[in-house]
C-alpha positions in Angstrom: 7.7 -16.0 -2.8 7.4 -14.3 0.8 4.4 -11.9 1.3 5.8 -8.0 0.6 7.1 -6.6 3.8 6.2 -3.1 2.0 3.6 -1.2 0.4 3.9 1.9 -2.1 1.3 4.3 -2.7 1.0 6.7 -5.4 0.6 7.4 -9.3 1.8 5.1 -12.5 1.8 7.6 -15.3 3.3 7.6 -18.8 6.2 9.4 -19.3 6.9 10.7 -23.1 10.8 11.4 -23.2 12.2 13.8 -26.4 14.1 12.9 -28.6 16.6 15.6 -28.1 17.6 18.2 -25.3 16.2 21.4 -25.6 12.9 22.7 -24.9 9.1 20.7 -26.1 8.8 23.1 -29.2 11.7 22.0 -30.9 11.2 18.4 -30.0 9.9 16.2 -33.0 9.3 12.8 -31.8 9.2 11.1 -28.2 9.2 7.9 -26.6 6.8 6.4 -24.3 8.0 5.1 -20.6 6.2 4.1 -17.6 6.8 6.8 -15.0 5.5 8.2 -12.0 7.6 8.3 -8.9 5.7 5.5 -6.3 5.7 2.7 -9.6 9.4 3.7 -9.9 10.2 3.2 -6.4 7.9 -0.3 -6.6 9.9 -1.1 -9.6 13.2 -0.3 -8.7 12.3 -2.6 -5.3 11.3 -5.4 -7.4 14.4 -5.6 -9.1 16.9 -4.8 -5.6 14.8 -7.9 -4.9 12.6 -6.7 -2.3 9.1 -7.0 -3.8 6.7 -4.2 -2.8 3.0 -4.1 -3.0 1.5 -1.3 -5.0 -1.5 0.6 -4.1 -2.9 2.7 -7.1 -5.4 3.4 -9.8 -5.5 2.8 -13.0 -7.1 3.8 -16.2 -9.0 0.7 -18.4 -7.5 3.1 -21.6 -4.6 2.0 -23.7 -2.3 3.4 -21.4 -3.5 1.9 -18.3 -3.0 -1.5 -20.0 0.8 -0.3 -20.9 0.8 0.0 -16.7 -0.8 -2.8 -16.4 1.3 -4.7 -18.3 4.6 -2.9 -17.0 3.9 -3.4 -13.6 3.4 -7.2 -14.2 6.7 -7.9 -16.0 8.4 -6.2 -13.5 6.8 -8.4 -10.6 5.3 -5.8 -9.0 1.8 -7.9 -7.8 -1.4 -6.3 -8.6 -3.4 -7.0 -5.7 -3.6 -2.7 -4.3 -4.3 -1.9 -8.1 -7.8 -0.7 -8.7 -9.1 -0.2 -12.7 -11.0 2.4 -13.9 -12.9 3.0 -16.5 -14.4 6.4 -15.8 -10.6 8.5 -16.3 -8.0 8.3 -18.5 -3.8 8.1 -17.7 -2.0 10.9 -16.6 0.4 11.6 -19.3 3.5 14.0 -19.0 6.1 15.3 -21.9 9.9 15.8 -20.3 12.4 18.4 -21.4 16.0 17.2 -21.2 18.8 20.6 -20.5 22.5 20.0 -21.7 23.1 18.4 -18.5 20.0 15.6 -18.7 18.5 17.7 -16.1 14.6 17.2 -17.0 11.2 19.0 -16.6 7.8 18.1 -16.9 4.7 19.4 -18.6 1.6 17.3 -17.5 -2.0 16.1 -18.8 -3.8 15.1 -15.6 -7.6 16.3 -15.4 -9.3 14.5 -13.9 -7.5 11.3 -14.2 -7.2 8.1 -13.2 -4.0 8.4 -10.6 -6.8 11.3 -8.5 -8.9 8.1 -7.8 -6.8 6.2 -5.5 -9.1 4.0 -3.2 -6.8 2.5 -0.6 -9.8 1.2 1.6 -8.3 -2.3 -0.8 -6.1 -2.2 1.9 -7.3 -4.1 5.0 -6.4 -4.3 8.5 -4.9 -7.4 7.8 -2.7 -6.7 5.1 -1.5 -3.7 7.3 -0.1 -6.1 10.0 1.9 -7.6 7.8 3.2 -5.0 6.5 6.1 -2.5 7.9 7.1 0.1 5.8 4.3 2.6 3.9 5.8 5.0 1.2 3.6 7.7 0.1 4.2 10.2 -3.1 3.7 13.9 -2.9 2.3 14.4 -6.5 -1.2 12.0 -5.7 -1.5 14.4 -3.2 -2.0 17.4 -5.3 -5.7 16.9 -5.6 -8.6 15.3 -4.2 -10.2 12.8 -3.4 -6.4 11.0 -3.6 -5.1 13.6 -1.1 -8.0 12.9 1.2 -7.8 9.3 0.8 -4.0 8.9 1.3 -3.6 11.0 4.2 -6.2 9.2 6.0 -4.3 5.9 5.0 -1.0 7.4 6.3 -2.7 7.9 10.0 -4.0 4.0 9.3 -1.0 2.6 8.2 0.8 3.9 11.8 -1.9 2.7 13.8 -0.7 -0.4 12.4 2.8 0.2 14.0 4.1 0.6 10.1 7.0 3.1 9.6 5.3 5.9 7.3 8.1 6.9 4.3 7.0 10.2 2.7 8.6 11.6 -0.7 6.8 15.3 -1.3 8.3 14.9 -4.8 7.2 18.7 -5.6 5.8 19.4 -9.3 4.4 23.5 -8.8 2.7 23.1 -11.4 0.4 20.8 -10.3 -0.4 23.1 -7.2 -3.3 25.9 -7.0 -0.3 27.6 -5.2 2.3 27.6 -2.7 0.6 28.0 0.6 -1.7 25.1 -0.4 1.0 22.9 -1.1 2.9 23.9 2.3 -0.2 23.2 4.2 -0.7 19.3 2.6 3.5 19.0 3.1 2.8 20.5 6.8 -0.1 17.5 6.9 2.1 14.9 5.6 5.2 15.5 7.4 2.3 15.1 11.0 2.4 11.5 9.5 5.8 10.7 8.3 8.5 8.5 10.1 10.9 8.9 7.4 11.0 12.0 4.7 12.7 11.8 1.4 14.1 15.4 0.2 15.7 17.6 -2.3 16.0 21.3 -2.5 13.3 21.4 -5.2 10.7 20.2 -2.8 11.2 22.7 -0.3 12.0 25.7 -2.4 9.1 28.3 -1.2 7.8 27.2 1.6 8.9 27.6 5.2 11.4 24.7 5.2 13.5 26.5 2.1 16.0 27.9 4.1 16.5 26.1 7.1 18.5 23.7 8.4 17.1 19.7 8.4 16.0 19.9 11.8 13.2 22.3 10.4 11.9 18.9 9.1 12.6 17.2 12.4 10.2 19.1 14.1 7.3 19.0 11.9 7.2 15.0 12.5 9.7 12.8 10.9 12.3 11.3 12.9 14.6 10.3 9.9 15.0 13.4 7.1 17.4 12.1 3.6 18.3 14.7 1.3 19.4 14.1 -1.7 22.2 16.4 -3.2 21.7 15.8 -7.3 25.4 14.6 -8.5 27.0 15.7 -4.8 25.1 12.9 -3.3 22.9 12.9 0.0 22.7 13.3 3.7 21.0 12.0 6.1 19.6 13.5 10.3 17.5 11.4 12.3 16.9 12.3 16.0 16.4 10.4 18.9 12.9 8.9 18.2 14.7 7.2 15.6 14.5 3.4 15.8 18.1 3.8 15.0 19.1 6.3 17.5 20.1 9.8 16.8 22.9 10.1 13.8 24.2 12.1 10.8 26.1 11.2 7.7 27.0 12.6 4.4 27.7 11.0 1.4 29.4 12.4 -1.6 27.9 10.0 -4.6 29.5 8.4 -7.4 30.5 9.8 -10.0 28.5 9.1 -13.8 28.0 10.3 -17.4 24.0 11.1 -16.6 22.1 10.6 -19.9 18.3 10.8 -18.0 18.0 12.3 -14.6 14.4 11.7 -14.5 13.4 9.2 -11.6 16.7 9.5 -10.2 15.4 10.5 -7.0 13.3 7.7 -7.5 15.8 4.9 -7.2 17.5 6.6 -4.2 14.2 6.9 -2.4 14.1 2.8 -3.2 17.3 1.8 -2.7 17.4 4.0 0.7 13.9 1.2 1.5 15.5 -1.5 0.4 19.0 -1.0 2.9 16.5 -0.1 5.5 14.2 -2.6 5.2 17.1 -4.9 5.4 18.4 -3.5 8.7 21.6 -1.8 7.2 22.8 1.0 9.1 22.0 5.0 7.7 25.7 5.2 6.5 25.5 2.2 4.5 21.9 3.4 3.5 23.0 6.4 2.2 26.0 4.6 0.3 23.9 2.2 -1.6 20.9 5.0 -2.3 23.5 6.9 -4.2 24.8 3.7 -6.1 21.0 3.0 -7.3 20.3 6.5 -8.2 23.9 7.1 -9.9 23.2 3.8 -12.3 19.8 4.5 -12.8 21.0 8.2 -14.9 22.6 6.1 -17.0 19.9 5.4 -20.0 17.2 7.1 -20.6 13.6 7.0 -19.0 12.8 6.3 -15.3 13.1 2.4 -15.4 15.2 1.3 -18.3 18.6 1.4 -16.3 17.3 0.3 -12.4 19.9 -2.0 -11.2 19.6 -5.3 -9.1 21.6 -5.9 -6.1 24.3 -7.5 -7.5 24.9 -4.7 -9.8 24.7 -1.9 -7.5 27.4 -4.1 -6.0 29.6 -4.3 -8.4 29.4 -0.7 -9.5 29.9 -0.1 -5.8 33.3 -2.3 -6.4 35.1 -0.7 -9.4 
């Protein structure tokens, strides 16, 4: 099996997904899932057949072994994931609207997923690599925030394209100028940023155009558009020259939303990593992230190649 060609940073939590729409106080029972959106983007590579290291931290308690043992069956190697004994998983409870449309309510003090240690990483396993994907939600809190930024600057020193997803969750954030400040960090470091309008809402980027983003550091900016699909800017540092394109997605009965964003962010890596071109990139993101609404829970429904191209077909 050939040696990852990319590396994804970030949290593996557990996801408990309702029963039934409507909000946590009238839900009776949930389901567990593995969640959290850098083991969703690993997983969703492992299965479009590009297979991702992992770099993360997890708890020795019950649901660290879930992880553990989710990770593995999905062939997501374990060499970038740490064990530890000292915090517990983050856990967090969704709430599913009338149109799948989810939010989250989260159990993270001091927890596992705030201890990422990516010192693992050495300068050798960096030259191999040449794509880094960072999370926004690991960087909510120290001594991951710290410890991840550094690792961004690291990872480009080592001539490796720095993929950056803020993946906003406010209520993980002291408040809004502090998250603004870590976004204006990351985006310093960050070849290629992943979007929606959720993660800007608030700060200085909410109502400007994509070239806002441009300026603050990444040469490539995808947006993603919910059911009206993405688009994508990238200027002239670009490895792939300047460009624009839209796409207008695909049309699906949702029945989860959640990681959605998730499987776009991957399946926008995977076409990269394989040299497509932005237009197809954006194409086959919206294919991954259309299929993967259709059954319930981050994971369950992530396609592999050959069914993103069929669905892609019909």
């Amino acid at each position: 099996m050939p040696t990852p060609d990319v590396l994804v940073a970030g949290e593996a939590i557990v996801d408990f997904l309702p029963d039934r729409p409507g909000p946590l106080q009238a839900v009776e029972g949930f389901s567990r899932r593995a969640g959290g959106a850098p083991a969703n983007v690993a997983i969703a590579l492992a299965r479009l057949g590009e297979r991702p290291w992992f770099l993360s931290n997890l708890s020795t308690d019950a649901f660290g072994d879930f992880l553990a043992d989710t990770l593995t069956s999905e062939g997501v190697p374990e060499r970038f994931l740490t064990r530890d004994a000292d915090h517990r998983t983050t856990l967090a409870f969704v709430a599913h609207d009338a149109s799948a449309d989810r939010s989250f309510s989260f159990y993270r003090t001091a927890t596992a997923d705030q201890h990422i240690d990516p010192s693992v990483v050495g300068d050798d396993a960096l030259d191999g690599l040449s794509w880094v994907t960072l999370g926004g939600v690991a960087l909510a809190s120290d001594p991951a925030r710290s410890r991840l930024l550094d690792f961004a600057e690291r990872a480009r020193e080592h001539d490796c394209t720095v993929v950056f997803d803020p993946n906003s969750r406010p209520e993980l954030w002291s408040d809004t100028a502090t998250y603004e400040r870590v976004l204006d960090d990351a985006l310093a470091l960050t070849d290629v940023c992943k979007v929606s309008d959720e993660d800007l809402a608030g700060t200085r980027f909410g109502d400007e155009s994509l070239d806002t983003l441009l300026d603050a550091g990444p040469h490539t900016v995808l947006s993603t558009r919910g059911a009206d699909g993405a688009r994508v800017v990238a200027d002239g540092r670009a490895p792939w020259g300047p460009a624009e394109h839209e796409h207008t997605g695909y049309a699906v009965e949702p029945t989860d939303t959640t990681g959605a964003g998730d499987a776009f962010l991957a399946g926008a890596l995977y076409a990269l990593a394989n040299g497509e071109p932005l237009s197809e990139t954006l194409a086959f993101a919206n294919a991954v992230a259309a299929l993967a609404t259709t059954e319930s829970g981050a994971i369950a429904a992530l396609p592999d190649r050959e069914a993103v191209m069929e669905f892609r077909t019909n």
